[in-house]
N, CA, C and O atoms as a CHARMM CRD file, in Angstrom:
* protein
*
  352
    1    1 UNK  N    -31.33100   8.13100 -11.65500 PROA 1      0.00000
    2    1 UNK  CA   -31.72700   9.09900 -10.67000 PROA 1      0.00000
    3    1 UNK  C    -33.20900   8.87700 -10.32200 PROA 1      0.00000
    4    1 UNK  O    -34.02700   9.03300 -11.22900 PROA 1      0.00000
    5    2 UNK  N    -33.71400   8.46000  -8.85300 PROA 2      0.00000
    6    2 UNK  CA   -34.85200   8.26700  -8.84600 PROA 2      0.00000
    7    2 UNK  C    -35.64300   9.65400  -8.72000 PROA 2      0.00000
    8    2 UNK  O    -35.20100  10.72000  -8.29300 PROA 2      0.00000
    9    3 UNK  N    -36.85900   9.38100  -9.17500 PROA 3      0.00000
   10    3 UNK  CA   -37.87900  10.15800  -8.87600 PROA 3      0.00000
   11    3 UNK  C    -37.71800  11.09700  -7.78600 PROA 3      0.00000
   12    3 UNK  O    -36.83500  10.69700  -7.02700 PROA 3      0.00000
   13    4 UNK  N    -38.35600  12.45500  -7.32800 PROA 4      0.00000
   14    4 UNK  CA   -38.77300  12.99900  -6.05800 PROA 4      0.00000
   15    4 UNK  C    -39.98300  12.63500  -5.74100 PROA 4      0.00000
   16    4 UNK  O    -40.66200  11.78400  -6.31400 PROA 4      0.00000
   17    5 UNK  N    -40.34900  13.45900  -4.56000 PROA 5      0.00000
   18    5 UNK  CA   -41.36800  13.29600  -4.17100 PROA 5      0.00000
   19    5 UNK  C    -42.19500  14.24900  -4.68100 PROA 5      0.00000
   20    5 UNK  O    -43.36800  14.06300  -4.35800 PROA 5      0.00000
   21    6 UNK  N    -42.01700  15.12200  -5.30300 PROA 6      0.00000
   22    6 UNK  CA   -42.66600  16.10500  -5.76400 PROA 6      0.00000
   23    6 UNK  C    -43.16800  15.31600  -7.11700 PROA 6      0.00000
   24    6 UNK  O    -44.33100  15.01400  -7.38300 PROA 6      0.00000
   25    7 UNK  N    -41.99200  15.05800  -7.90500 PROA 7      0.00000
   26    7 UNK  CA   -42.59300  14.36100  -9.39800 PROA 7      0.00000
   27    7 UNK  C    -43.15800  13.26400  -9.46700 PROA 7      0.00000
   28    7 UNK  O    -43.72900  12.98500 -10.52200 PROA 7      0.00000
   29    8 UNK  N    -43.16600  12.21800  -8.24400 PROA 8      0.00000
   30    8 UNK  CA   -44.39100  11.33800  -8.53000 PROA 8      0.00000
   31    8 UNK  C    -45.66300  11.67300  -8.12200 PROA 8      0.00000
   32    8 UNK  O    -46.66300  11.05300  -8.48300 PROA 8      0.00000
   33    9 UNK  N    -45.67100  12.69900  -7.33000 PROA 9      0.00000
   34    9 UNK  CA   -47.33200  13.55200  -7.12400 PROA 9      0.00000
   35    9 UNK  C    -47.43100  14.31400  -8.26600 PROA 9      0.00000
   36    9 UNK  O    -48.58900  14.70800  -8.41000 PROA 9      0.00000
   37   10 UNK  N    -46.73900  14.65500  -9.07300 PROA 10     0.00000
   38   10 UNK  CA   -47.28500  15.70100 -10.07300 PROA 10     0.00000
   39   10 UNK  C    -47.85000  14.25300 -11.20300 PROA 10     0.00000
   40   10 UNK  O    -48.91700  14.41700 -11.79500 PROA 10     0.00000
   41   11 UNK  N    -47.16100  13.07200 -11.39300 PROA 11     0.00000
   42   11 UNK  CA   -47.13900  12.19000 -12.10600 PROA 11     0.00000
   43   11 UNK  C    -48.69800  11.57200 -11.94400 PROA 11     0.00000
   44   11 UNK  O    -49.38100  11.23000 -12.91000 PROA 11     0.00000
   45   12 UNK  N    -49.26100  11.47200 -10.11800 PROA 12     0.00000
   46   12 UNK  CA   -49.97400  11.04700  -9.55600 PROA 12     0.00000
   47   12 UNK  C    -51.40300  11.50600  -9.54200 PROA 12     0.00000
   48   12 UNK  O    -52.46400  10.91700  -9.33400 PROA 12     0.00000
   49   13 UNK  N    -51.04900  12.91100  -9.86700 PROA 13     0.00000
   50   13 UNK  CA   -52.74100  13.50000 -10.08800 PROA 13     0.00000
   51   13 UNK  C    -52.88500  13.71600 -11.30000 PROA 13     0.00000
   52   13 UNK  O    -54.02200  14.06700 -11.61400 PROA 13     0.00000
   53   14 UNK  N    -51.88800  13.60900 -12.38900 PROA 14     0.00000
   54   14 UNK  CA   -52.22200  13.72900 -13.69500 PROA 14     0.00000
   55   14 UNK  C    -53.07300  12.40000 -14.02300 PROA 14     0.00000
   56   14 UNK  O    -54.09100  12.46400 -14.71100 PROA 14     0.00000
   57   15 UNK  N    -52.58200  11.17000 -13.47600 PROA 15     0.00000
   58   15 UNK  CA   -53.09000  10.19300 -13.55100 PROA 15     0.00000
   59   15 UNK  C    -54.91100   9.94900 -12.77300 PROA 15     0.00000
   60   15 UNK  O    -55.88700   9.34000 -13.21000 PROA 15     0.00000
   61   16 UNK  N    -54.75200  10.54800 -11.81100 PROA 16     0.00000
   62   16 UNK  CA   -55.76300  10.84300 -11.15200 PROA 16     0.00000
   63   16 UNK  C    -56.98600  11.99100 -11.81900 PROA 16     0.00000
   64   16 UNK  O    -58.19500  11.80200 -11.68600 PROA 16     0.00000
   65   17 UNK  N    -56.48100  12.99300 -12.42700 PROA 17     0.00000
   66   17 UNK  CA   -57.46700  14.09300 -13.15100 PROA 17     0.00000
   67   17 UNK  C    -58.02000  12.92000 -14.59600 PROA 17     0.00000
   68   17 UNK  O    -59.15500  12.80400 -15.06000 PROA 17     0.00000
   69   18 UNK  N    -57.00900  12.34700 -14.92100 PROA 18     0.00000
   70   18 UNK  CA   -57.46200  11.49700 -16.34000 PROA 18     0.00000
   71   18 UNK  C    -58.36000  10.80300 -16.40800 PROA 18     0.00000
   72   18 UNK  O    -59.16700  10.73000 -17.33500 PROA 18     0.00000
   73   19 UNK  N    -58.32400   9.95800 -15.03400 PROA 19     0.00000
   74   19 UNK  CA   -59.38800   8.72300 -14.06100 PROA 19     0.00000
   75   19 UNK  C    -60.84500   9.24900 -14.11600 PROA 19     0.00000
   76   19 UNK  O    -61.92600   8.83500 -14.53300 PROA 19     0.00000
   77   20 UNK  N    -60.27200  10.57600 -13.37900 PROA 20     0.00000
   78   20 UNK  CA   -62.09100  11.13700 -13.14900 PROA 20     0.00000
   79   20 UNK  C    -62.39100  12.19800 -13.91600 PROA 20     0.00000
   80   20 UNK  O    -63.45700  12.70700 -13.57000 PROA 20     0.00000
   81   21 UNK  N    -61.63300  12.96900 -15.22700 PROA 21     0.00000
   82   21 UNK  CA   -62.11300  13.17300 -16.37600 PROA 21     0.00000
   83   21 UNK  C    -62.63100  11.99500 -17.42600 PROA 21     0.00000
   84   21 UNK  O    -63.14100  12.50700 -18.42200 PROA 21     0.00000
   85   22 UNK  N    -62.62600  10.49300 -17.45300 PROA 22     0.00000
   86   22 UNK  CA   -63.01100   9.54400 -17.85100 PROA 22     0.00000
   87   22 UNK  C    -64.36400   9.09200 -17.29800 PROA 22     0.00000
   88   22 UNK  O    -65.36100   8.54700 -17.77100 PROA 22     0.00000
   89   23 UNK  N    -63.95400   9.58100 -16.00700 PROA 23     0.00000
   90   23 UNK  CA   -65.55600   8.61200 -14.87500 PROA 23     0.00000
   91   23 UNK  C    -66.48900   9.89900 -15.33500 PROA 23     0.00000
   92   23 UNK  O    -67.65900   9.71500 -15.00000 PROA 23     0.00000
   93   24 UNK  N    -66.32400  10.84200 -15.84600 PROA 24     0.00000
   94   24 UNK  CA   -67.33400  11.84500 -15.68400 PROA 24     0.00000
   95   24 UNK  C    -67.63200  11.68100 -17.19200 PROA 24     0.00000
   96   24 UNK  O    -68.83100  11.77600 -17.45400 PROA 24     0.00000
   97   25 UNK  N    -66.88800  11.47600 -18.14600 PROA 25     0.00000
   98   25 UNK  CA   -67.27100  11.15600 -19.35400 PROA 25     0.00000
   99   25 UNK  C    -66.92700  12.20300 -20.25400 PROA 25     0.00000
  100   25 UNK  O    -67.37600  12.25500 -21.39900 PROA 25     0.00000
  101   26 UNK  N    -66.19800  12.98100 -19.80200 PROA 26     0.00000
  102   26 UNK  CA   -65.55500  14.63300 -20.60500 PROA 26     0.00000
  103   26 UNK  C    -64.00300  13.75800 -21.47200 PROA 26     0.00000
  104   26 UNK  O    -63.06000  13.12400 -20.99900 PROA 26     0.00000
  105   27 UNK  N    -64.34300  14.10100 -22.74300 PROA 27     0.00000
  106   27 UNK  CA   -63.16200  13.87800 -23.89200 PROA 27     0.00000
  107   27 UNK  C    -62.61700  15.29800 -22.98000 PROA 27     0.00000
  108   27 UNK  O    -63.19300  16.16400 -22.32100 PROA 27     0.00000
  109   28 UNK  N    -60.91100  14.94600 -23.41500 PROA 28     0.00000
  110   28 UNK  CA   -60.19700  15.68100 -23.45700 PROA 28     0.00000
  111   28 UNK  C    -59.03000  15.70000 -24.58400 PROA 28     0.00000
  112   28 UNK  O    -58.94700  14.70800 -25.30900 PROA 28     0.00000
  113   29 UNK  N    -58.02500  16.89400 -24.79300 PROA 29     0.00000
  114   29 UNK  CA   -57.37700  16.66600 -25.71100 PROA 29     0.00000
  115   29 UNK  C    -55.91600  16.47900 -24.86100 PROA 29     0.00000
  116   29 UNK  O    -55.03000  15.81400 -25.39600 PROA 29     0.00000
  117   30 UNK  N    -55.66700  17.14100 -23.39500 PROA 30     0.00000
  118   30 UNK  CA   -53.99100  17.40000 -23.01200 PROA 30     0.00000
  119   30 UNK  C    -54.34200  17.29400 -21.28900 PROA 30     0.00000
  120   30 UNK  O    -55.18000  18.08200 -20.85000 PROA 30     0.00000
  121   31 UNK  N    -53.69500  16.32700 -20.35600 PROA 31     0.00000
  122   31 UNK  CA   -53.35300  16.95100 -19.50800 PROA 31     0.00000
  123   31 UNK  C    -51.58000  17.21700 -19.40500 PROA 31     0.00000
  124   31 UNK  O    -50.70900  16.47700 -19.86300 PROA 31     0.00000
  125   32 UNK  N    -51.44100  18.19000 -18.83900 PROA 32     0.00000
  126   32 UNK  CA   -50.40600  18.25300 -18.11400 PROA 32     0.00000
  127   32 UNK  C    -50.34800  18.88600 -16.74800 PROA 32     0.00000
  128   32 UNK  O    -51.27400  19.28700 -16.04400 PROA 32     0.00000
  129   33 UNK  N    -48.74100  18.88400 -16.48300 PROA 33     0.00000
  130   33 UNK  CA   -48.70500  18.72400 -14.37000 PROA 33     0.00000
  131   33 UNK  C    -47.05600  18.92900 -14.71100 PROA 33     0.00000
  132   33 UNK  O    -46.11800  18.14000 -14.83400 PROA 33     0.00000
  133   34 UNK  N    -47.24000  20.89100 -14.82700 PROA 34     0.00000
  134   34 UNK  CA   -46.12100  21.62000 -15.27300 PROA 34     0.00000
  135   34 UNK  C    -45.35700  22.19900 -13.73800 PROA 34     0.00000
  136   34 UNK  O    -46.06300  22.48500 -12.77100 PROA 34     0.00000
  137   35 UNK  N    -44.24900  22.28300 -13.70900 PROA 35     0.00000
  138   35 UNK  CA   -43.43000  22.72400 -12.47200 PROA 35     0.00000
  139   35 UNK  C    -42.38800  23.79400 -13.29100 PROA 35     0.00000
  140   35 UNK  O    -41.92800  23.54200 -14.40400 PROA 35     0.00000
  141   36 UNK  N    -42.12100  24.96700 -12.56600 PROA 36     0.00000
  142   36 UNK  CA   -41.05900  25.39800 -13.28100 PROA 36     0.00000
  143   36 UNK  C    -40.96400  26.55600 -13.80500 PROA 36     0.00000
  144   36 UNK  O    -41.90000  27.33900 -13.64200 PROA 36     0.00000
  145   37 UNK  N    -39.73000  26.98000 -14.61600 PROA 37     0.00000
  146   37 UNK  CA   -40.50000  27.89200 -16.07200 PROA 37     0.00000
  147   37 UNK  C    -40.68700  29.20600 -15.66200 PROA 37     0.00000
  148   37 UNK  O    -40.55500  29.49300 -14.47200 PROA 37     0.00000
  149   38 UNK  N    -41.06600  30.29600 -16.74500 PROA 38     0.00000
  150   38 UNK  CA   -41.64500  31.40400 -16.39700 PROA 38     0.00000
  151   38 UNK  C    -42.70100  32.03200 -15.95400 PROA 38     0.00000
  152   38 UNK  O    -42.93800  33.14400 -15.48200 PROA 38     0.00000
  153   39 UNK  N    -43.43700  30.83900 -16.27200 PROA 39     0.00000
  154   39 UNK  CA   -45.22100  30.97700 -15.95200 PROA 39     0.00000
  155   39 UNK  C    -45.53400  30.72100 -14.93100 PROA 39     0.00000
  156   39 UNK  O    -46.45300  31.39000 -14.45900 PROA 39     0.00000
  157   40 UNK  N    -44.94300  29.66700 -14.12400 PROA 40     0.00000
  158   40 UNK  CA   -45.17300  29.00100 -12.69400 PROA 40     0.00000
  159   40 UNK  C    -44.37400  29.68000 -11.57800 PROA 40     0.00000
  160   40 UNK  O    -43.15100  29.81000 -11.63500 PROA 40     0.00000
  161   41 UNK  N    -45.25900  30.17700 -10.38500 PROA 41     0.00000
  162   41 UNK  CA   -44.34600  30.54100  -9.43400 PROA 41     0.00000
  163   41 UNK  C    -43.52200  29.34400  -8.72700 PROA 41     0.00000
  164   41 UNK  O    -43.98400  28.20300  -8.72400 PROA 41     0.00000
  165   42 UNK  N    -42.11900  29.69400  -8.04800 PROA 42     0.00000
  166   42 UNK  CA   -41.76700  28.70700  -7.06400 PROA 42     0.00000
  167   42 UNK  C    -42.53500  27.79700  -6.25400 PROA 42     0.00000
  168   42 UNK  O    -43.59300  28.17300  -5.74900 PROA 42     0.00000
  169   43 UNK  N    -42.02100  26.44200  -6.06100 PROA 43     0.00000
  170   43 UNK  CA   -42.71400  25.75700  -4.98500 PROA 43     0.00000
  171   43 UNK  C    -44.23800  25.42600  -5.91700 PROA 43     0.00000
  172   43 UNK  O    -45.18200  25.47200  -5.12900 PROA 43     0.00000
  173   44 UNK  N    -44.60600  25.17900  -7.05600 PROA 44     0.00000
  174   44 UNK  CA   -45.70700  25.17500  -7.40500 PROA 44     0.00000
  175   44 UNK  C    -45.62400  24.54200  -8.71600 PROA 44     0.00000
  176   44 UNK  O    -44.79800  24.80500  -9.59000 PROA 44     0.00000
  177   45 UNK  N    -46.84300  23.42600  -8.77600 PROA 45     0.00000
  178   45 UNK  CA   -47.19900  22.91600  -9.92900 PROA 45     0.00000
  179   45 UNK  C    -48.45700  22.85800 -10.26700 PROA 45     0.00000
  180   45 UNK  O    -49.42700  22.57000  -9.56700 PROA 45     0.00000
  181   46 UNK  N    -48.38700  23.22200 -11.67500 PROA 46     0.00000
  182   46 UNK  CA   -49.33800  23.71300 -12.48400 PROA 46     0.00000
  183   46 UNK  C    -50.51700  22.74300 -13.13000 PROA 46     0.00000
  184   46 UNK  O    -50.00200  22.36600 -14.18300 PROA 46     0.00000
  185   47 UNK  N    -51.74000  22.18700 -13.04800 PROA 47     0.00000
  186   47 UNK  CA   -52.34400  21.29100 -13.90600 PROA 47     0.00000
  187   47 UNK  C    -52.65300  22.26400 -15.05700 PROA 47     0.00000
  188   47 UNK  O    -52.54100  23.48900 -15.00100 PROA 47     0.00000
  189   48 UNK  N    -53.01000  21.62100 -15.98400 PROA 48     0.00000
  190   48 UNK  CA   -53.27800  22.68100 -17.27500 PROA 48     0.00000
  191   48 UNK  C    -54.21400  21.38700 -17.81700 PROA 48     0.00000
  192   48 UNK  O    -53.70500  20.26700 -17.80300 PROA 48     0.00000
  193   49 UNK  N    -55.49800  21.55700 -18.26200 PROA 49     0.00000
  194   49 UNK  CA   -56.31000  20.29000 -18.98200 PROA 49     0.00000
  195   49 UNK  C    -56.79300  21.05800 -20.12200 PROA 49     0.00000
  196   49 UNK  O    -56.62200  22.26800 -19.96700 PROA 49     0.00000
  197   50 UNK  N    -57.45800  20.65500 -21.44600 PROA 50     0.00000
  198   50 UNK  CA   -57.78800  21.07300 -22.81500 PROA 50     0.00000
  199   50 UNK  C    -58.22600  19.77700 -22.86200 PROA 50     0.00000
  200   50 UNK  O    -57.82200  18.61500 -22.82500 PROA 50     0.00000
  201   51 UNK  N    -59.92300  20.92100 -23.03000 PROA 51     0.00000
  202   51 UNK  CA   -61.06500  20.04600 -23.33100 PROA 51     0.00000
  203   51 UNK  C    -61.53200  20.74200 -24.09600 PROA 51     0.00000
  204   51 UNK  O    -61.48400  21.92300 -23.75300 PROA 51     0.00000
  205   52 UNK  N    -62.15100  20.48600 -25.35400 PROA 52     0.00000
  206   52 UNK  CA   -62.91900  21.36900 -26.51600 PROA 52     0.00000
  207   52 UNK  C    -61.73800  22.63800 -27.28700 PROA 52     0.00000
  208   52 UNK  O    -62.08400  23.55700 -28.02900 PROA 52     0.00000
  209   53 UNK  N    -60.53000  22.36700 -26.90000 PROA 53     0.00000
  210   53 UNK  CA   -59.51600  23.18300 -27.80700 PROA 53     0.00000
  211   53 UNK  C    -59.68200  24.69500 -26.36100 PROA 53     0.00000
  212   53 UNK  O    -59.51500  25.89300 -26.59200 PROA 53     0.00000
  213   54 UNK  N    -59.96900  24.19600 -25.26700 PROA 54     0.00000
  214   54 UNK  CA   -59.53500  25.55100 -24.20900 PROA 54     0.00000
  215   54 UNK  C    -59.06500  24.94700 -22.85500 PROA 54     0.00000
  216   54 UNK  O    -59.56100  24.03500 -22.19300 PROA 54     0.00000
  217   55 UNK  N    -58.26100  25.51200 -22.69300 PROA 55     0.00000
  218   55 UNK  CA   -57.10800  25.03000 -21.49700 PROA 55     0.00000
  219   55 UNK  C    -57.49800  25.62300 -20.26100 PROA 55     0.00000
  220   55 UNK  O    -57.76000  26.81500 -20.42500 PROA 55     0.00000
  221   56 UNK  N    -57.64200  25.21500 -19.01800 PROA 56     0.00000
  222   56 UNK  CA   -57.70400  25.75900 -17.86500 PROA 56     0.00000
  223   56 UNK  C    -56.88700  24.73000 -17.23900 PROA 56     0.00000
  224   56 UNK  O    -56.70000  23.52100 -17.37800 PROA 56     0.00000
  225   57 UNK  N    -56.26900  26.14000 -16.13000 PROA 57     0.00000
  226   57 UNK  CA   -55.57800  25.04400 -14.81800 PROA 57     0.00000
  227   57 UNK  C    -55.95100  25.29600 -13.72000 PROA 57     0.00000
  228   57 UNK  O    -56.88000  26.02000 -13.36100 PROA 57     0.00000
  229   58 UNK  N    -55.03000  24.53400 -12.97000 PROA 58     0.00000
  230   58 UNK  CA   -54.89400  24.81100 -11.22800 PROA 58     0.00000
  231   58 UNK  C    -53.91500  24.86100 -10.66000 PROA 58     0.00000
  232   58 UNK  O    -53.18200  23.87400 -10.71800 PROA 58     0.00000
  233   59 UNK  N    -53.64600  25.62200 -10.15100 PROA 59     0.00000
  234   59 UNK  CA   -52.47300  25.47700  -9.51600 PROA 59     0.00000
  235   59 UNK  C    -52.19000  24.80100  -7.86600 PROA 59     0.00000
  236   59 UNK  O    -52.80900  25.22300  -6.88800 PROA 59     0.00000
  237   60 UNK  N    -51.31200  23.86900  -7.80000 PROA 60     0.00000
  238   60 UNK  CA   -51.16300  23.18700  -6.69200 PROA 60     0.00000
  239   60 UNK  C    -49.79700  23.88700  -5.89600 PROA 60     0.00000
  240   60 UNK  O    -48.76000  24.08300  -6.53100 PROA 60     0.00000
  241   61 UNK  N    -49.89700  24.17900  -4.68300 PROA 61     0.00000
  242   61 UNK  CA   -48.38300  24.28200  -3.70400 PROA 61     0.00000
  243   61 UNK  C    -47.83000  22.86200  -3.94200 PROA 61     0.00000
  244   61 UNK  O    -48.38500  21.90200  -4.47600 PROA 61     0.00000
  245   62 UNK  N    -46.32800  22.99500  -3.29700 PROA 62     0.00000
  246   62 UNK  CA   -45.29100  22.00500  -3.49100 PROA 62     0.00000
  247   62 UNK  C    -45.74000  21.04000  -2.29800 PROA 62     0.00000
  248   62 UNK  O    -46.06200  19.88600  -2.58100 PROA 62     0.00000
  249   63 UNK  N    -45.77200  21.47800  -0.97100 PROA 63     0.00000
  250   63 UNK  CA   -46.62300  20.52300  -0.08300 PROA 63     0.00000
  251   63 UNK  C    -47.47000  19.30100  -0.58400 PROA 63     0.00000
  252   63 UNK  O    -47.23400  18.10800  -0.39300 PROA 63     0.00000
  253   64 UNK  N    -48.96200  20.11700  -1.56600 PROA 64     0.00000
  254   64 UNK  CA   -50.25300  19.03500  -1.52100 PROA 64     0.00000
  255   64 UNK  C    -49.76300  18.36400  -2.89800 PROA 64     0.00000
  256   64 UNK  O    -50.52000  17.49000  -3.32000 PROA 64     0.00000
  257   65 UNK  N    -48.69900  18.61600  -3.61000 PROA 65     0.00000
  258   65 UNK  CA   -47.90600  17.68400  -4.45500 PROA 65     0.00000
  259   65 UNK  C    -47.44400  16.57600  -4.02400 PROA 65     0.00000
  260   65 UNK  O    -48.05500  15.53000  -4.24500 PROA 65     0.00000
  261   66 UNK  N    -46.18300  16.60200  -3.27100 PROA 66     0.00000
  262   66 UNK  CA   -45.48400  16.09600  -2.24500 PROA 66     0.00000
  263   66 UNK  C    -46.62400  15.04700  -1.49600 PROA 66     0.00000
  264   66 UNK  O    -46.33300  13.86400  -1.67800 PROA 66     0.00000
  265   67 UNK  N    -47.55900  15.21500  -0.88700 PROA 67     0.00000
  266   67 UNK  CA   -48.53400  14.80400  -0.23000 PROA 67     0.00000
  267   67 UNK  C    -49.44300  13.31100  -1.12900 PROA 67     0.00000
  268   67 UNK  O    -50.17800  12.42600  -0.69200 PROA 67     0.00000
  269   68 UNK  N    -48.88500  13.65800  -2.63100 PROA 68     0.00000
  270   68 UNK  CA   -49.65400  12.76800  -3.62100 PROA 68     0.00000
  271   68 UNK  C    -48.48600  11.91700  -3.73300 PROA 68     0.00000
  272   68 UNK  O    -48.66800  11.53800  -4.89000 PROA 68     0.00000
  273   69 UNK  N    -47.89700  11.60100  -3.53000 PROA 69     0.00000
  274   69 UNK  CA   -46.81200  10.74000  -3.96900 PROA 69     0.00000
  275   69 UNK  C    -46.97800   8.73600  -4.04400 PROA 69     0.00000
  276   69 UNK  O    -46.46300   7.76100  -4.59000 PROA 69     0.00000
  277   70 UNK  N    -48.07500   9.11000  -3.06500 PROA 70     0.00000
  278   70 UNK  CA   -48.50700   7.75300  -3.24800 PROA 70     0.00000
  279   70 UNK  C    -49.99600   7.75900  -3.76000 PROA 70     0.00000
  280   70 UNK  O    -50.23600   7.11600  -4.78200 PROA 70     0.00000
  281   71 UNK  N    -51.13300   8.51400  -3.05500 PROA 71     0.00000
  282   71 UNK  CA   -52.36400   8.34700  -3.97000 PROA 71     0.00000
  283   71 UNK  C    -52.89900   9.97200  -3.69100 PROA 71     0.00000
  284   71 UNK  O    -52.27500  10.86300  -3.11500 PROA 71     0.00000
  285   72 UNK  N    -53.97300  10.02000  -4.16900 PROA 72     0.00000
  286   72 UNK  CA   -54.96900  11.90300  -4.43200 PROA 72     0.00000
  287   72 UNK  C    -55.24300  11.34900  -3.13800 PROA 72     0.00000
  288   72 UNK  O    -55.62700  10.18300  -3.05400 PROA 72     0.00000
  289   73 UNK  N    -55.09700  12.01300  -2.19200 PROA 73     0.00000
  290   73 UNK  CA   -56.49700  12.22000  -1.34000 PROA 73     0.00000
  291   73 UNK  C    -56.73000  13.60400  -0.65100 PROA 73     0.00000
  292   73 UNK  O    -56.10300  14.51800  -1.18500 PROA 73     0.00000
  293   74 UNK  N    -57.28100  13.85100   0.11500 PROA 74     0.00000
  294   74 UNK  CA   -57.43600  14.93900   1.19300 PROA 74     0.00000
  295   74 UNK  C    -57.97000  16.23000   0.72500 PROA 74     0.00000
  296   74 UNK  O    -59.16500  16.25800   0.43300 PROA 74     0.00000
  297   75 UNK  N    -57.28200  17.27900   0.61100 PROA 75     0.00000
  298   75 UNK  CA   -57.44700  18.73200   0.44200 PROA 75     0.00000
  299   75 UNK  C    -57.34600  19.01900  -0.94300 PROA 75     0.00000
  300   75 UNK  O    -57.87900  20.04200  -1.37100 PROA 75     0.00000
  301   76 UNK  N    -56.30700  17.71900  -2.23000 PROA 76     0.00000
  302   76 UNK  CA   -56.01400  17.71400  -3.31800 PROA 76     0.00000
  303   76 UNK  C    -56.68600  17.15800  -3.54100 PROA 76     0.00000
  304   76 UNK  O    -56.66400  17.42200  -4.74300 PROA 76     0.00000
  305   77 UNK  N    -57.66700  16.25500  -3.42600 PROA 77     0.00000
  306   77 UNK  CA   -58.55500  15.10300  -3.65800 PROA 77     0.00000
  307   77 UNK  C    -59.67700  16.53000  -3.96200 PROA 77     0.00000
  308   77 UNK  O    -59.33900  17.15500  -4.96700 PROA 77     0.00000
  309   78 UNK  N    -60.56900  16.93400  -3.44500 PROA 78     0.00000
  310   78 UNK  CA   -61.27400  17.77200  -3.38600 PROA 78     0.00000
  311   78 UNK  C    -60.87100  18.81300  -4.00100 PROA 78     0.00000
  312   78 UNK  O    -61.61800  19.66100  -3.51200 PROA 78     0.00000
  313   79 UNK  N    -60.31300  19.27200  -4.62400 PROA 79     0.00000
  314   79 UNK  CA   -59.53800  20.39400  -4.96500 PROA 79     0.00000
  315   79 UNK  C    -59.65800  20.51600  -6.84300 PROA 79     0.00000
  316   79 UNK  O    -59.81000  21.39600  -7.69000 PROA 79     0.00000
  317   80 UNK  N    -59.44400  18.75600  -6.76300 PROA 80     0.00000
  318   80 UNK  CA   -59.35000  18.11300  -8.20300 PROA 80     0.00000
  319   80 UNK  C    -60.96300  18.03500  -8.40500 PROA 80     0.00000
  320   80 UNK  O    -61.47000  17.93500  -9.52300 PROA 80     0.00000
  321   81 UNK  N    -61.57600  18.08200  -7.41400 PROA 81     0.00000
  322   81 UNK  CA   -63.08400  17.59400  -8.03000 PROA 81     0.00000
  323   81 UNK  C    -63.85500  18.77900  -8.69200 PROA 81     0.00000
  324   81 UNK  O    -64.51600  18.89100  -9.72500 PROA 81     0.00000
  325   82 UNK  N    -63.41400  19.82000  -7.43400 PROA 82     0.00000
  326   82 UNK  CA   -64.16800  21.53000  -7.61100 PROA 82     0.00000
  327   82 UNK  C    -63.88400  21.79300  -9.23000 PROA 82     0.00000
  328   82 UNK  O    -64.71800  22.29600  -9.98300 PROA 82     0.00000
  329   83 UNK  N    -62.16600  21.23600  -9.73900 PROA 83     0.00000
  330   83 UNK  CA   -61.88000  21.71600 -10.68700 PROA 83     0.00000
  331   83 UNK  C    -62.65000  20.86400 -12.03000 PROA 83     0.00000
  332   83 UNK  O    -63.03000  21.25300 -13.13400 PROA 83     0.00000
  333   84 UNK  N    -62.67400  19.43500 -11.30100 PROA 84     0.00000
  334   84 UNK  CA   -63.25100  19.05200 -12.56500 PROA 84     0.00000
  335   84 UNK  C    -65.33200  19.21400 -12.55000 PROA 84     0.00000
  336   84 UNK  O    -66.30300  18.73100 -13.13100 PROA 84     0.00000
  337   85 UNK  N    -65.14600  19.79600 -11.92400 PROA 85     0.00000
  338   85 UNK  CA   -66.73700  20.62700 -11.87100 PROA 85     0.00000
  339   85 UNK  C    -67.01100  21.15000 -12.39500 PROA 85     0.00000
  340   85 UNK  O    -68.06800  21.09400 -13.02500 PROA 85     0.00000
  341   86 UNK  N    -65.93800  22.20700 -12.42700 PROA 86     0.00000
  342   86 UNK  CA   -66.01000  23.73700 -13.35300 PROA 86     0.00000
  343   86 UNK  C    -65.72500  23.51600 -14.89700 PROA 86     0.00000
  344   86 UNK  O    -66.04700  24.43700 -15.64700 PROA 86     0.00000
  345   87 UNK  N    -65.16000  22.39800 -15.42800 PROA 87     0.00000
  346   87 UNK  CA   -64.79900  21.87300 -16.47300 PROA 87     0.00000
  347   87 UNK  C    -66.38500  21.32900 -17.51200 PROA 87     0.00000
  348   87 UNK  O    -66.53400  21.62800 -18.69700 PROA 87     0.00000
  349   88 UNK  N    -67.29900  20.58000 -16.75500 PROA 88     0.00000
  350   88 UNK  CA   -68.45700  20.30200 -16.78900 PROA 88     0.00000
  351   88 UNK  C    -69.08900  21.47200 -17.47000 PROA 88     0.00000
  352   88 UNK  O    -70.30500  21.49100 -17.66100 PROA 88     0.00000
């Protein structure tokens, strides 16, 4: 069963948050790029990162997921940076 388009963007910015949690030089302990579940509303996936033993996320619509399927850019591109700002 191949992939969606949704799960290789969720696949795509996890890979992408890891990249530029590395370029910035922040250890981390977890990402994940959660869909689903009780915690997550519809249509929505969740980043969750743990750095120093405390977790923060972001939450992405199903669209700017969808939209990553081949690389970060645009509105998620920026979106990922604010977050890894606040991480800093």
């Amino acid at each position: 069963m191949p992939l969606t388009a949704f799960d290789l963007g969720k696949l795509k910015i996890a890979a992408h948050v890891r990249e530029e949690l590395d370029r910035a030089g922040i250890s981390f302990e977890a990402i994940h790029c959660k869909s689903g579940g009780l915690q997550n509303r519809p249509n929505t996936a969740r980043l969750i990162v743990t750095v120093n033993g405390n977790s923060t996320h972001l939450d992405f619509e199903a669209r700017e997921v969808e939209t990553c399927e081949s690389i970060v850019a645009g509105d998620t591109w920026y979106k990922i940076a604010g977050f890894i700002e606040q991480i800093k």
